[in-house]
Structure formats: structure tokens, C-alpha cells
N, C-alpha and C positions, 0 to 999 in steps of 0.2 A: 549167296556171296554177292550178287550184283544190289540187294537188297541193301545188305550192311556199307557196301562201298557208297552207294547213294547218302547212306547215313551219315557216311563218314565225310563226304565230299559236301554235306549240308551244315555238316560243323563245323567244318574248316572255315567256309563262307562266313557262316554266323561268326567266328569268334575274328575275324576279318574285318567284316561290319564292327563288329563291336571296339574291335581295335582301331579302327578308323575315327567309329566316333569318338571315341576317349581321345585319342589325339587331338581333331577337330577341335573339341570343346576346350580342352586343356589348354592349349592354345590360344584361344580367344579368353578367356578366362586370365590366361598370361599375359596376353595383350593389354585385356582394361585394365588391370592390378597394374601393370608399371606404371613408374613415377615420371614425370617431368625433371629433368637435371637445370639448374641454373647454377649457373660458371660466372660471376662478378668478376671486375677485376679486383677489387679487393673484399676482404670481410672485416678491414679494420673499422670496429662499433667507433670511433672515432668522424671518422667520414659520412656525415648524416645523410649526404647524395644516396649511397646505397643503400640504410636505412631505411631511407622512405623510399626506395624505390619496392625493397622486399616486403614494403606494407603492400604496395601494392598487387605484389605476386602473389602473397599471402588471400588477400579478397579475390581474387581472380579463382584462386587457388579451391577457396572455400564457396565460392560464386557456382564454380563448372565441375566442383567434387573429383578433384583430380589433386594427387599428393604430389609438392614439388617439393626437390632435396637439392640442396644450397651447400656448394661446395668453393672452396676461393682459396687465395692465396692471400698474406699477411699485408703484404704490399702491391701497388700497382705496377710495381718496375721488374716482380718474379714471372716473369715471361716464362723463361724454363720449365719452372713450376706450373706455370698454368697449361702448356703445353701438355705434361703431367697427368693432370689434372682433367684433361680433353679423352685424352689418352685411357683413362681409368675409366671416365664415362661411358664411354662409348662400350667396355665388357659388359656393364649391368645395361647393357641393351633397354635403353629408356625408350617412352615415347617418344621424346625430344629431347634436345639439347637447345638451351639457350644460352648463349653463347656474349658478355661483352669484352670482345677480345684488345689485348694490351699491345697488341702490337698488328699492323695494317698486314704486313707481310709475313711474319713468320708462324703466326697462326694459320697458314692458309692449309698447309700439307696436315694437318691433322686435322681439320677443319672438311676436306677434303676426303678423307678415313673417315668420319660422323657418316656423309652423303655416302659412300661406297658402301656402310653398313645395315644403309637403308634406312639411320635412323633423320628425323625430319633435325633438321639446322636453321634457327632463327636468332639474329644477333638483334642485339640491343644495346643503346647507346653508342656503339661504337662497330663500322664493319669492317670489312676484310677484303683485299683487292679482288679487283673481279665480280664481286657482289653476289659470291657463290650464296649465299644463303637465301634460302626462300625469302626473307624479309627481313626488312631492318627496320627497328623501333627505333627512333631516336630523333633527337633535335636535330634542326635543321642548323647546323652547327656553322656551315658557313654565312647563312646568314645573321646568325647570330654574332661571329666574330665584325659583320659591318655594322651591327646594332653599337655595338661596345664605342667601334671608333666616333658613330654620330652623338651616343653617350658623351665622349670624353669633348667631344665638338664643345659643347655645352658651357665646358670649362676652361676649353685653352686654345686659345687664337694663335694661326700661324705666325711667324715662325715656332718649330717648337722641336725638338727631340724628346722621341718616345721609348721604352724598355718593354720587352715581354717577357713574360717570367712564365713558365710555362711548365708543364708535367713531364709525360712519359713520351719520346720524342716520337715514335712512330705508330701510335695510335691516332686511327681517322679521327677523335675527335678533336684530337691536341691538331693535327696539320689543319684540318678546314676551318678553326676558327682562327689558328693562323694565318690562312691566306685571306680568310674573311678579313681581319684588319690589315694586311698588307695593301693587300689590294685598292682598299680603301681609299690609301693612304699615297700608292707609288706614284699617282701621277701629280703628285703638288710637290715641286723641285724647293720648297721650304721646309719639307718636312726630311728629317732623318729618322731611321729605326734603327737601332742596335740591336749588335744577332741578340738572336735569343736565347735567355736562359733555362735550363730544365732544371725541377726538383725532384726529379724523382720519386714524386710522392711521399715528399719530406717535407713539412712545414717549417723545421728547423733549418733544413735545406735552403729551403727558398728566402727565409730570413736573412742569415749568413751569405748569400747571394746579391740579396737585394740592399743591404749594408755594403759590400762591394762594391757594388753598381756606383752606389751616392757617391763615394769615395772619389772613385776613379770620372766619374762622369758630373760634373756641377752645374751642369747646365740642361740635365734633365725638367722634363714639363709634365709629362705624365708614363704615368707605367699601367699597362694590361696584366690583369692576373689572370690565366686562363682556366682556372677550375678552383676549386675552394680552398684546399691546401694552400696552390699557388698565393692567391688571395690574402689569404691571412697571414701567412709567411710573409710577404711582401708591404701586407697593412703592419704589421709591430715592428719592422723595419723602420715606415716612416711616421710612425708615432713616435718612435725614439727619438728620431735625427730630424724630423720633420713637422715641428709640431706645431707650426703658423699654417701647415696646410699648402704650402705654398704649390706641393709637386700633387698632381690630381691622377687617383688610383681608380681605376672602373676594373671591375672582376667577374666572374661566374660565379653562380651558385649561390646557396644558402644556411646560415649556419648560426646559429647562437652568435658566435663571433665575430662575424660577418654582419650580423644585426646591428652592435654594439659597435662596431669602426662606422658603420653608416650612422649611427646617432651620435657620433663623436665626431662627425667631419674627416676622419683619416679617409675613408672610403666613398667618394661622389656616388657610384654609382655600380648596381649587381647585377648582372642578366642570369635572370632565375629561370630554369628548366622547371620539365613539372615529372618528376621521378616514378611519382606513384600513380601516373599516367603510363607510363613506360614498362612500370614494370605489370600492371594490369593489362593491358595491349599486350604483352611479350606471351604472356600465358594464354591469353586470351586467342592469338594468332596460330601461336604453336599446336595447339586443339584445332584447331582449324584446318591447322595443314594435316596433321594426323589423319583428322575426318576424312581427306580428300577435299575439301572445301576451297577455291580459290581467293587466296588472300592477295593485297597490293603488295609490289618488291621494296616499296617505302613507305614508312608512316611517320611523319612529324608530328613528335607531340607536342611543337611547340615553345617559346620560350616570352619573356618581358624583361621589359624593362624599370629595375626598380631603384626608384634616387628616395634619399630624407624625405622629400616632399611630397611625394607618392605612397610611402610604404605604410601608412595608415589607412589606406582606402582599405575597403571590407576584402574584396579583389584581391589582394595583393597579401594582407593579413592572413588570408589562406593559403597564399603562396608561398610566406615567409616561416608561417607555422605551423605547419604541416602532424601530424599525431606522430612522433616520437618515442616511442618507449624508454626511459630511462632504467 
């Protein structure tokens, strides 16, 4: 009897072991099989920002043999939705979430659910109060907003009243390159700014906006487009109504269209981010934190300054025409 019981109590062990390991391995096996999540703020194929920035998730992706899945919302003003969207992620228990969130504040509490479920949180482009997330990729955005203003310097001597036409109101990138040209700007008692406008990530938007603006305001001198929608919304406004040039536009980004208002004089000057930086580093960082590997709380990927007169250097050619897929 005590024979059999020994035998019995060596099986029980064994099949103990054995079920340990099968866990153990299963486990880590489910560990390296998940995916990376990337959360844009938009997937509209329209916005070549994002675009190029997914080429560069894409090589990162295929660089460190790690699957990312690309989830987004149609526009960049469905906050709701993207919240949603955080929400949903966070079940298929990714390695990461990365994260560019459309709104500074109201992303944080779900944002905040990613870290509580242990999975790693890295924004890009755009972060979130607090700077809950392990890292943030992205332009150095308020500098960039004082690029714009020594940009427009270029063209229009004080006195002068300025317009901002501007995106999604409470994302960090839209506020810092706001304040980046406010700031610029508040201590010369000749200059004025009118509030700003939002398009909501509406080109038409910002068109019908900035048609408005001419309307009511005659004595505008130059207008800030703060991201590429903005921008072009705001450039086929004053190519319409403006077409000695007279009012001088400096924007963000880059875009087929944005190319063509800058070799048509509607557009002085672009401040190009570099996306497929951003989004190579996003991927690249996110692994990183996974690993246990200590990453910086910030990385700028940088931005330029591109006028007519610049945009043929080899430099910049890169910058402007970036590998697109159509």
C-alpha cells in the first residue's frame, strides 16, 4: 500500500510539473505572438502625415519581427471613438499600445487602464497630461510653433495682425505649437492675434473658416495653418480671394498640395515634421520598454523649415517626398 501511494504521490508531482511547464511556456509563447496596437488619430488615406508616418511603423515593424495592428478612427475630432478604440485594445492584451491621442485630457483615464493592465503605453505625436506614458515620440512642437512665427518674420514687418486656423482644440500638438507662436508674438504691442480657429480636421472646414476670417477682418497680414488640413483649407481660401499674395500663409506639414500652394506663392512657408521618424522610433521604443530596456521620457524627431527657395535642396526633397503608396 505505502508502495502504490508513493507511486501515486510521484504522479501527481509529475503531472504538476508538467502542468507548470505547459503554462510557463504557453505563456511566453503568448507573450512573443502578441501584436503591437497603434491608435492614430486618424486613418483618413487622405492625411499623408499618417501615411508616412505608418511607413515607418511598417519598417520598424519588419526591422524587429514584431506584428503591429493599426486601428483609428475616420476623423481626428472622434475623441469618443478613439477612446473606444483604447478601450478595445487594451482586451487583446497587446504588447504595447501606442498611442497619438486627440485629446490632452480626456484620453488620460483610459490611458491610465493601458498602465493598470500592465500593458507598456507609448504616445506619439501627440501626449497626454501628466506624461503618464513611458515615452513620447514627437516633434518638438512648441518649438516648432516659434519656427513658424520667425518663418512668417521673413514676410511681414510690424505692424501686422495675424489668424490661426488650427485643428482638434485639445490635443498637445495643436496647444504647444499654439503657444509656440503666441508667445512669440505677445510681447510686440504692434502685433495682434485673433482667437483661433478650429477645423476640426475638416479641410472644407477650415476653407469656409478662413473665407470668413478675410470677410470680417481686412486688414489681416498673415495666417498660421497648424497642421496640413489646416493649411490647405486655409491656402484655397486665399488663392481664391487672394491672389496677388498680398496676405502671407506659413503651415505645418506636407502634402502633394501643400507642395503646389508653395510653388504657386499662395503658401511662403511649411514646417515639415519628419513622420516616418516617429513612427519608426514609436515601434522601436515600445520593444524597448517591453524588453525592460530604459528608454528617454521624450524624443524629438525634429522638424524644418521649408520655403520655395529651399524645397529643391536634395535635404528637403526627402522631406517633401517621402514613399507614399498610392
Amino acid at each position: 500500500m505505502r508502495i502504490r501511494a508513493n507511486y501515486a504521490a510521484i504522479a501527481i508531482i509529475v503531472v504538476l510539473l508538467m502542468t507548470t511547464a505547459y503554462l510557463f511556456v504557453s505563456k511566453g509563447m503568448e507573450a512573443k505572438d502578441r501584436p503591437l496596437i497603434l491608435i492614430p488619430k486618424t486613418i483618413d488615406p487622405h492625411v499623408e502625415f499618417w501615411r508616412v508616418l505608418n511607413q515607418g511603423v511598417t519598417a520598424a515593424a519588419k526591422e524587429y519581427n514584431s506584428e503591429v495592428k493599426v486601428i483609428g478612427t475616420p476623423s481626428e475630432s472622434d475623441i469618443d471613438e478613439q477612446i473606444k478604440l483604447v478601450e478595445e485594445a487594451i482586451t487583446l492584451k497587446p504588447k504595447a499600445i501606442i498611442l497619438a491621442a486627440t485629446d490632452y485630457n480626456r484620453l488620460v483615464p483610459v490611458a491610465q487602464k493601458v498602465i493598470g493592465a500592465g500593458i507598456t503605453l507609448v504616445t506619439v505625436d501627440s501626449g497626454l497630461e501628466g506624461d503618464i506614458s513611458t515615452s513620447l515620440i514627437a516633434t518638438d512642437n512648441y518649438a516648432a510653433g516659434r519656427k513658424a512665427v520667425e518663418a512668417m518674420r521673413r514676410y511681414v514687418k510690424e505692424p501686422a495682425t495675424y489668424a490661426i486656423v488650427s485643428f482638434v482644440k485639445r490635443s498637445t500638438t495643436q496647444l504647444d505649437r499654439e503657444n509656440g507662436v503666441r508667445d512669440s508674438l505677445k510681447n510686440d504691442p504692434s502685433i495682434q492675434i485673433l482667437d483661433t480657429l478650429y477645423s476640426n480636421g475638416s479641410e472644407d472646414k477650415a476653407y469656409e473658416q478662413t473665407k470668413q476670417l478675410l470677410a470680417e477682418h481686412s486688414n489681416i497680414r498673415g495666417i498660421f495653418g497648424l497642421n496640413e488640413v489646416s493649411t490647405v483649407g486655409a491656402a484655397r481660401a486665399l488663392k481664391e480671394l487672394d491672389p496677388e499674395h498680398s496676405i502671407k500663409l506659413v503651415g505645418f506639414d506636407s502634402s502633394m498640395n501643400e507642395i503646389a500652394f508653395l510653388e504657386g506663392g499662395t503658401l511662403q512657408a511649411t514646417i515639415v515634421q519628419k513622420p516616418f521618424n516617429m513612427g519608426y522610433l514609436a515601434v522601436k521604443t515600445a520593444l524597448q520598454v517591453h524588453n525592460g530596456e530604459k528608454v528617454k521620457a521624450s524624443i524629438d524627431t525634429g522638424s524644418e523649415v521649408i520655403t520655395k527657395e529651399n524645397m529643391y535642396t536634395r535635404e528637403n526633397q526627402k522631406l517633401l517626398f517621402p514613399f507614399v503608396e498610392k
